[in-house]
N, C-alpha and C positions, 0 to 999 in steps of 0.2 A: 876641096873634097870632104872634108875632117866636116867646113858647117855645112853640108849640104847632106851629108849623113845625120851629123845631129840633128837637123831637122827634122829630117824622113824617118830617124827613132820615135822623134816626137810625134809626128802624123800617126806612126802606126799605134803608141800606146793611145794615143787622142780615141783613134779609132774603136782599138779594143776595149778602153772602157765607153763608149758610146751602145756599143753592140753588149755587153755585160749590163750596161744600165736598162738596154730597151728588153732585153731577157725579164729581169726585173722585174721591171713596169709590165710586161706581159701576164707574169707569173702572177703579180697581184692585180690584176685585173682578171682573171680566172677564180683566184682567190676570191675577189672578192664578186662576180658571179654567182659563183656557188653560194657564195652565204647568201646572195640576194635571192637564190632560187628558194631555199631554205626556210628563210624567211616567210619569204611569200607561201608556201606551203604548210609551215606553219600557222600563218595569218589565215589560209583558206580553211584546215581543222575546226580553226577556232570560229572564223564565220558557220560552219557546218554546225558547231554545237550550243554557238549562239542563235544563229538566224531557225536553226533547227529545234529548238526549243520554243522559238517565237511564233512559226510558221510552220512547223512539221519538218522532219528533212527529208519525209517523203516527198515535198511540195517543191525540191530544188533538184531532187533526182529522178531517170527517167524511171517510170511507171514499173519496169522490172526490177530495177534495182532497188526501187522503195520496197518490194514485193520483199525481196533479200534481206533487206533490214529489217521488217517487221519480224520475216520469218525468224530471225537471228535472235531480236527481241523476247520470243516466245519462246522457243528453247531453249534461253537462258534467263529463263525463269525471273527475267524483269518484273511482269505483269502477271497477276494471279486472274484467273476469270473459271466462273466453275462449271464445268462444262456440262449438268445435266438442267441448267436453264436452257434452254433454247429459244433464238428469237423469235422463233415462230408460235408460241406459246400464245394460248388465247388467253384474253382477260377471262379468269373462271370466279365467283363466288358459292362457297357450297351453299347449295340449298336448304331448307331445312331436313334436320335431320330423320331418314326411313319414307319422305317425300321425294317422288321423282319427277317431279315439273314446278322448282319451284324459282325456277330462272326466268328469265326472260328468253332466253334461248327456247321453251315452250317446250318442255320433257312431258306432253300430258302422255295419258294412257294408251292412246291410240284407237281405243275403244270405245263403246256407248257404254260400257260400266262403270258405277261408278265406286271407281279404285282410287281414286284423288283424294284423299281423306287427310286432313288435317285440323285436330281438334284440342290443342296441348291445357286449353283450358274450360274444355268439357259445357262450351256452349250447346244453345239449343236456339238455332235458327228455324224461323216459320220459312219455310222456300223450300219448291223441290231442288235446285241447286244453288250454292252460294261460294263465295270464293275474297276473302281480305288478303290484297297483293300489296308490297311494301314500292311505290312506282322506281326509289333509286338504286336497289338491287334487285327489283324482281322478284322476291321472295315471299313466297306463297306462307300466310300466317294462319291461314283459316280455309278449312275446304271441306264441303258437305255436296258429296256428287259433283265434282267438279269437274270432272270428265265427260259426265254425260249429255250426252248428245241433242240438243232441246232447240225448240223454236224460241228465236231470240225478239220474235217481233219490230217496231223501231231499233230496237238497241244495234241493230245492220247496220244504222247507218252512224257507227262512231267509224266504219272500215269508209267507207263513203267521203265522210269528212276527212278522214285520214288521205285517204288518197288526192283530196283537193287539196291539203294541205303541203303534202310534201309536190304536186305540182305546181305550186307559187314556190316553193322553198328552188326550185330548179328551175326556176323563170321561164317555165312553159306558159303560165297565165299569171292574172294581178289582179288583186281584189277588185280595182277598180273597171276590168273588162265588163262592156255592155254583153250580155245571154240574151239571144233571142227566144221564146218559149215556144214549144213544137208541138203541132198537134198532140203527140203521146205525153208530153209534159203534162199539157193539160187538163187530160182525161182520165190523171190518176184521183182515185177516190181515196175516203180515209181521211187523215189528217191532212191539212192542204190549206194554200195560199188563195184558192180562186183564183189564179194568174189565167189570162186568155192570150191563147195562140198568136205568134206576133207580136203582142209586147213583149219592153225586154228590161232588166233588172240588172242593177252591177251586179256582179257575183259577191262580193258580200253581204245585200242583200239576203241572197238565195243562202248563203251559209248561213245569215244570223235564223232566215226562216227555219233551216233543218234543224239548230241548234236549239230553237225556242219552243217552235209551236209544231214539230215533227213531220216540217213540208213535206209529203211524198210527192207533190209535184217539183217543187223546188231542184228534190235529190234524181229526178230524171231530167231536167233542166242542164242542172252540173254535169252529170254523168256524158251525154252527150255533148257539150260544151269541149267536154276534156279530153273524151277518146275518141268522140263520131259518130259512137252510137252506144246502145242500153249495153248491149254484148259483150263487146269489148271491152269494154269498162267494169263487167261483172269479171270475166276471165283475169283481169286486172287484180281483182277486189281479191279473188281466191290465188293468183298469183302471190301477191301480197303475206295473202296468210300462210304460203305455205316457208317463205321468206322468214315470217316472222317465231315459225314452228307451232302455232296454230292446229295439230292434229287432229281436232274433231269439229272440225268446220269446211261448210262447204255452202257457198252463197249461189242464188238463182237471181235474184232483183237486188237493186240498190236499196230500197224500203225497209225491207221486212214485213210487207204485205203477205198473206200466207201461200203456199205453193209447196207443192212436195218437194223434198229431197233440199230443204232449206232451212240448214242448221248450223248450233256455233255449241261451246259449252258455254259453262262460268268463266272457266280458266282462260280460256282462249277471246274472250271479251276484257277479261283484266287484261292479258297481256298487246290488245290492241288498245285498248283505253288508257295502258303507260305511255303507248307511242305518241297518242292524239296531245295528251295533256301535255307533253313537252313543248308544245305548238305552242308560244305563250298570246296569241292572238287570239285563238279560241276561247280564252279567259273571257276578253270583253264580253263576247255572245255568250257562254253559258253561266254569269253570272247576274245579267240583266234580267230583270222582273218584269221587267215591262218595257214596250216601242212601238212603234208604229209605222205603218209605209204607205203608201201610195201603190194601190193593183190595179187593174186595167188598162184597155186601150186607149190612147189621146183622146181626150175630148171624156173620157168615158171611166175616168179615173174614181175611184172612191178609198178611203183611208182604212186600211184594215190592222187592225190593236193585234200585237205580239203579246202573249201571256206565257212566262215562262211555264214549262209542262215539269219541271221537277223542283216539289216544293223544298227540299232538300236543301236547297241555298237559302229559302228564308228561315228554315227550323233548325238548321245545326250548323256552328261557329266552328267557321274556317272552311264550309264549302263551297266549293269551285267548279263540279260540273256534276256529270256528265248527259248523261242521255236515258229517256223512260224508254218505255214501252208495251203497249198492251194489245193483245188479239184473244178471242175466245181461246182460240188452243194453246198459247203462250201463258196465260194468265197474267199477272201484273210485273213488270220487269224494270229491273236500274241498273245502270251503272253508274254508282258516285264515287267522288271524288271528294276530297279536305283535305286542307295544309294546314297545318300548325308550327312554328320555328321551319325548321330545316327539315320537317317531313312529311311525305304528301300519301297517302295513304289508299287505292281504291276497294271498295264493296262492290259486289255484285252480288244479284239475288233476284233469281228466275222464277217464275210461276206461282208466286206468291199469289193470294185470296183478297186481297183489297187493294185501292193503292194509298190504304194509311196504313196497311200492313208492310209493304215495299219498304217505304221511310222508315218504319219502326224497325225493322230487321236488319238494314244499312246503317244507321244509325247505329244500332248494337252492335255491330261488328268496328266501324269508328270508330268508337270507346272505348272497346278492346283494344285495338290495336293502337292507340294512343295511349292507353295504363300501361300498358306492358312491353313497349318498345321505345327506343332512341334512335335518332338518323344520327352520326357523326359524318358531316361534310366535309371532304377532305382536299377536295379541289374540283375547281369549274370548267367545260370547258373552255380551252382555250389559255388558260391560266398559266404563266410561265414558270418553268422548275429548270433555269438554270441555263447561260450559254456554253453550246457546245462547239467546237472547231471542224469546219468541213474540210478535208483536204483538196488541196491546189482547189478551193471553191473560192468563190465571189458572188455574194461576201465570204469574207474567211470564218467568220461567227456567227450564228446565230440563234434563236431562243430556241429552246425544246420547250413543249407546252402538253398540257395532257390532252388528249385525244377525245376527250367525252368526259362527263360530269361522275364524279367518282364519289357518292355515298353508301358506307357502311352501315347496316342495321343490328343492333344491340338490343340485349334486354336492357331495362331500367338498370341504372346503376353501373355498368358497364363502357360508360364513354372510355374513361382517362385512358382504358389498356388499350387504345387503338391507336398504333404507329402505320407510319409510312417511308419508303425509302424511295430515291430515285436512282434510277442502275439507268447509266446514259452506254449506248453501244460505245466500244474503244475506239474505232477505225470508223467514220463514214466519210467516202470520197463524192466529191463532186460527179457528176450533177445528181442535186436531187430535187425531188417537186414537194409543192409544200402541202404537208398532209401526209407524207413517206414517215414508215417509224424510225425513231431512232433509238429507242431506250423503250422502258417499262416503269411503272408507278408499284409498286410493290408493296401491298398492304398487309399487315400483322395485326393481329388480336394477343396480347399476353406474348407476344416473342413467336405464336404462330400463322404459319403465311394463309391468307385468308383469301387471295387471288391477286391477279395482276391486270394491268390496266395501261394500254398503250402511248407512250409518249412518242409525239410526231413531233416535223419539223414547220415552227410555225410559218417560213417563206421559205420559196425556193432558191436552189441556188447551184449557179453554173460554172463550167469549168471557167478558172481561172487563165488569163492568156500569160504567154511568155514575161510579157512586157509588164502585165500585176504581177506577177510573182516574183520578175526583176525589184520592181519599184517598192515592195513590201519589203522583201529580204534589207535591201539599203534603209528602209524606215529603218526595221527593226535593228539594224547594228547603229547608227547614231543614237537610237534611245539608249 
């Protein structure tokens, strides 16, 4: 009995430390549990302020709760942003000073008076109105009746060309489309190609003829080409101008053949003739002197000689276009055009008494405005300023680029004080399309702001899925 007790002592102590050990081993597996949860929570923090700095941590959390964080961000005075910029903020450059239309945006008078006056260097222009616009800011340097309300004769059709032009720009047509010529094409008088009813001409062609030799058949050719008919394409013409702020214009024909209630000013010719000359196409035609084409029907064809109609590119260095024009009640009309470095300059000058008085009066205001001013170029469009982070987007980066060609006009002497900043928006989430703003160009003269200028997004970009923004967080913690 005595070993059969001792035994069964030892069984039970056996037991009771088995049952003590497996407490133990329990206890420290709980133990150690929690440090492993611990851990691991730890370790997610730190992916959160890692992957979150690499990728946004709005980009790992749902869309409310990034809303939470940003808000959080901003209330504690993380990030400074000052809030009487606004995004919505148009690009503005001041005009010249006690001048109200000396933007492109087209401030004219609204009037047939002429209250457009701008003479800081006490010229003496021969024209009943004239007008030297600066083409990269708009800005009106010279203005004698510039408001007033006048038969602009050919000079119509820089709105004309304009409008073909930005119709190839939007792949409605292509230079190389065959125009058939329509009886009314035909039958316009005036300056004119001879073209017969039925034949047909590429459309550049018909552009170089309006640009050269002031087709007014040509410019009823295009016209209905492009919209259908004369009409529509007129309503177009004056849609356009009112677009472009244009207030004392109001078009009847694509020509400028005469006809009542068919009028433009100076100012409002400068500022369509900034738009045309962007067109870097239009260069070739209105810089050529001389060409030649093929008019008529098959069989029936003969060669008819283009002579440029504005001596202006053979008489003065560095010019580039634009367009004459003359009618009894108009008298002799221009709008020119010159570049010299980085600055492109146009004249206009209405109803001038000869057309070696036009030249001579264009000319003089070119001169001026070449002694006495600087372009500072400060970016092109399309020009990149910088990648910026799209959230939870795909791609996660991409370029901000400036939205339009951004030059500054100065008087002589005055370049070095002209800075620029780039203010990129803080937050822009997926999806955006390309061409959306994302920032501003921000330009100073001497430390002041001299206006702003849109910076967009140069491609689009879409929401990012679960599975990118899995696969990016994991890049970004091994780097």
């Amino acid at each position: 009995m005595r070993i059969f007790n001792r035994h069964s002592d030892r069984r039970k102590k056996t037991r009771k430390n088995l049952v003590h050990w497996k407490k133990r081993l329990l206890v420290a597996r709980t133990v150690h549990r929690v440090s492993l949860i611990r851990f691991m929570s730890v370790l997610l923090v730190g992916v959160l302020v890692v992957g979150g700095g690499a990728i946004g941590i709005g980009s790992i959390l749902p869309d409310d709760l990034g809303k939470t964080v940003s808000a959080g961000r901003e209330g504690g005075q993380l990030e400074s942003e000052d809030p009487s910029v606004s995004a919505d903020t148009p690009a503005v450059v001041d005009p010249t000073a006690g001048e109200g239309g000396g933007s492109e945006s087209g401030a004219g008078s609204g009037s047939s008076a002429g209250s457009l006056e701008v003479n800081n260097a006490g010229l003496t222009v021969d024209a009943k109105a004239a007008v030297l616009m600066d083409v990269g800011s708009g800005k009106v340097l010279f203005s004698k009746n510039g408001a007033d309300r006048l038969p602009p004769a050919s000079v119509t059709k820089v709105m004309t060309m304009l409008l073909a032009m930005e119709a190839i720009d939007r792949g409605q047509v292509k230079l190389t489309d065959m125009v058939t010529i329509s009886e009314k094409a035909a039958s316009m008088g005036g300056s004119q190609m001879y073209m017969e009813p039925g034949e047909q001409h590429p459309l550049e062609d018909l552009m170089k003829g309006i640009s050269m030799v002031s087709a007014n058949d040509a410019c009823v050719a295009v016209a209905e080409y492009i919209s259908g008919s004369v009409d529509i394409f007129v309503e177009n013409m004056n849609s356009r101008a009112r677009e472009l702020g244009m207030e004392n214009t109001h078009f009847v024909n694509t020509n400028g053949l005469p006809v009542a209630e068919h009028y433009t000013s100076a100012h409002d010719i400068a500022i369509m003739s900034c738009e045309l000359i962007k067109h870097e196409k239009t260069h070739d035609w209105f810089t050529k002197w001389q060409d030649q084409m093929m008019v008529g029907l098959p069989g029936k064809q003969t060669e008819f000689g283009l002579t440029n109609t504005n001596r202006l590119i053979k008489q003065y260095t560095g010019a580039n276009g634009i367009k004459t024009g003359f009618t009894q009640e108009a008298g002799y009309c221009l709008s020119g055009s010159a570049t010299r470095d980085d600055m492109t300059l146009i004249a206009v000058v209405l109803g001038c008494s000869s057309s070696k008085v036009r030249f001579a009066e264009a000319g003089k205001l070119l001169d001026y405005g070449f002694a006495a001013y600087d372009t500072v170029k400060l970016a092109e469009k399309g020009e990149p300023h910088g990648l910026m982070e799209i959230e939870k987007g795909e791609p996660n980066y991409i370029n901000a680029v400036a939205g339009e060609d951004i030059s500054i006009l100065v008087e002589k002497g005055q370049k070095d004080g002209v800075t620029f900043e780039v203010e990129q928006d803080k937050e822009v989430k997926a999806p955006i399309k390309k061409g959306d703003k994302v920032g501003e160009i921000v330009v100073y003269q001497d430390k002041k702001e001299l206006g702003r200028y849109p910076l967009v997004a140069e491609e689009s970009a879409q929401k990012a899925s679960l599975f990118q923004l899995y696969k990016r967080l994991v890049k970004n913690m091994i780097q």
